[in-house]
C-alpha positions in Angstrom: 69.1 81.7 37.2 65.4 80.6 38.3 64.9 81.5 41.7 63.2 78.7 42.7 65.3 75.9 41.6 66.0 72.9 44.4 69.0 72.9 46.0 70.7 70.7 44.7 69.6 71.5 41.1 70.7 74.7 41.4 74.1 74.0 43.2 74.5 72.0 40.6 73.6 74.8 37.7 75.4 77.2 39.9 78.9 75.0 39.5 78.4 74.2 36.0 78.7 78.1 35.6 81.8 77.6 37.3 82.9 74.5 35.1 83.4 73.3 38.9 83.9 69.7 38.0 83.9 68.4 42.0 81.1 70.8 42.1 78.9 69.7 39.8 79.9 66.0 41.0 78.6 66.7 44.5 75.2 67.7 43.5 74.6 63.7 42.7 73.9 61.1 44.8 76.8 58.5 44.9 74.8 55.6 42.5 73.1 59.1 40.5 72.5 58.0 36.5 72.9 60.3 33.8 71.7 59.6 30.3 72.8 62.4 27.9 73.5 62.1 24.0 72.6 58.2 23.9 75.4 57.1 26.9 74.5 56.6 30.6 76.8 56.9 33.2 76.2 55.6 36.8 77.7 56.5 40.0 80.5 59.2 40.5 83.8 57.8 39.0 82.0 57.7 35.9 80.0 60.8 36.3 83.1 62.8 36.5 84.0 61.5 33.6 81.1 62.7 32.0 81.8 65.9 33.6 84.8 66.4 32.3 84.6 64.6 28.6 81.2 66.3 28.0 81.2 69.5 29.8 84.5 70.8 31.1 86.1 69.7 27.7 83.6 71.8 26.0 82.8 74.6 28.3 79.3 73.9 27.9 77.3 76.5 30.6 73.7 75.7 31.0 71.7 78.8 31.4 68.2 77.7 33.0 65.1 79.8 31.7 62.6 78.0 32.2 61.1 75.0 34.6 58.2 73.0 35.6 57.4 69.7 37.2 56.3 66.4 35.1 55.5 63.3 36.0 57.7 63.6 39.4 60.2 64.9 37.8 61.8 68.9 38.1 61.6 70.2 33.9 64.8 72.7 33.5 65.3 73.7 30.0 67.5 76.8 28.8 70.3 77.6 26.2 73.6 75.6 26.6 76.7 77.9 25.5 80.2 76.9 25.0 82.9 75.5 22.3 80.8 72.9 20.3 79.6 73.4 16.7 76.2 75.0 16.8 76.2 76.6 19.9 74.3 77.6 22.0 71.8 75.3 21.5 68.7 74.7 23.3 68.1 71.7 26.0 66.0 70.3 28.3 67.1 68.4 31.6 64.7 66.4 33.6 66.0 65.9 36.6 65.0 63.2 39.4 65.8 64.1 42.7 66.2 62.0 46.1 66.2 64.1 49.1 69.5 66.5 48.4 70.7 65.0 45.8 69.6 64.7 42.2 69.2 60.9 41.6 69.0 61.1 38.1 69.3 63.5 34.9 68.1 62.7 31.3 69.2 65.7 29.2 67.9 65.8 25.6 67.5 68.5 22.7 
């Protein structure tokens, strides 16, 4: 993992290695948005679904290699591994964060 990563980015990193689903869920703000593979999913009831359609269901583990900031926004992109067809494949997360929490997370190819 990158050393430096925020808190709650890499609590959140840290759980998804874990396929932690309350985890994960508690790196968010309660109202978070996350827009990944063309859906968006607001707030946590919907987040954990997210969680656990997209990730858990998958086993997709983030591995974080590389970040910057852009634009006010914390850059974390790195291989993805897990039981989907073509992996591991390379994404990028741009995370917003909101004092603790992360407040919002596009995640794209």
């Amino acid at each position: 993992m990158i050393a430096d990563l925020a808190k709650p980015i890499a609590n959140y990193v840290e759980a998804n290695s874990r396929l932690d689903v309350d985890g994960m869920l508690h790196a968010f703000s309660p109202d978070a948005v996350v827009q990944d593979d063309g859906g968006r999913h607001q707030g946590h009831p919907e987040l954990r679904r997210w969680i656990e359609e997209s990730i858990v269901a998958s086993k997709a583990v983030f591995t974080p290699d590389a970040m910057r900031h852009e634009d006010g926004q914390v850059v974390v992109e790195g291989l993805t591994f897990g039981a989907f067809k073509g992996s591991p494949l390379r994404f990028t997360l741009r995370f917003t964060l909101e004092g603790d929490a992360i407040r919002a997370l596009e995640i794209s190819l």
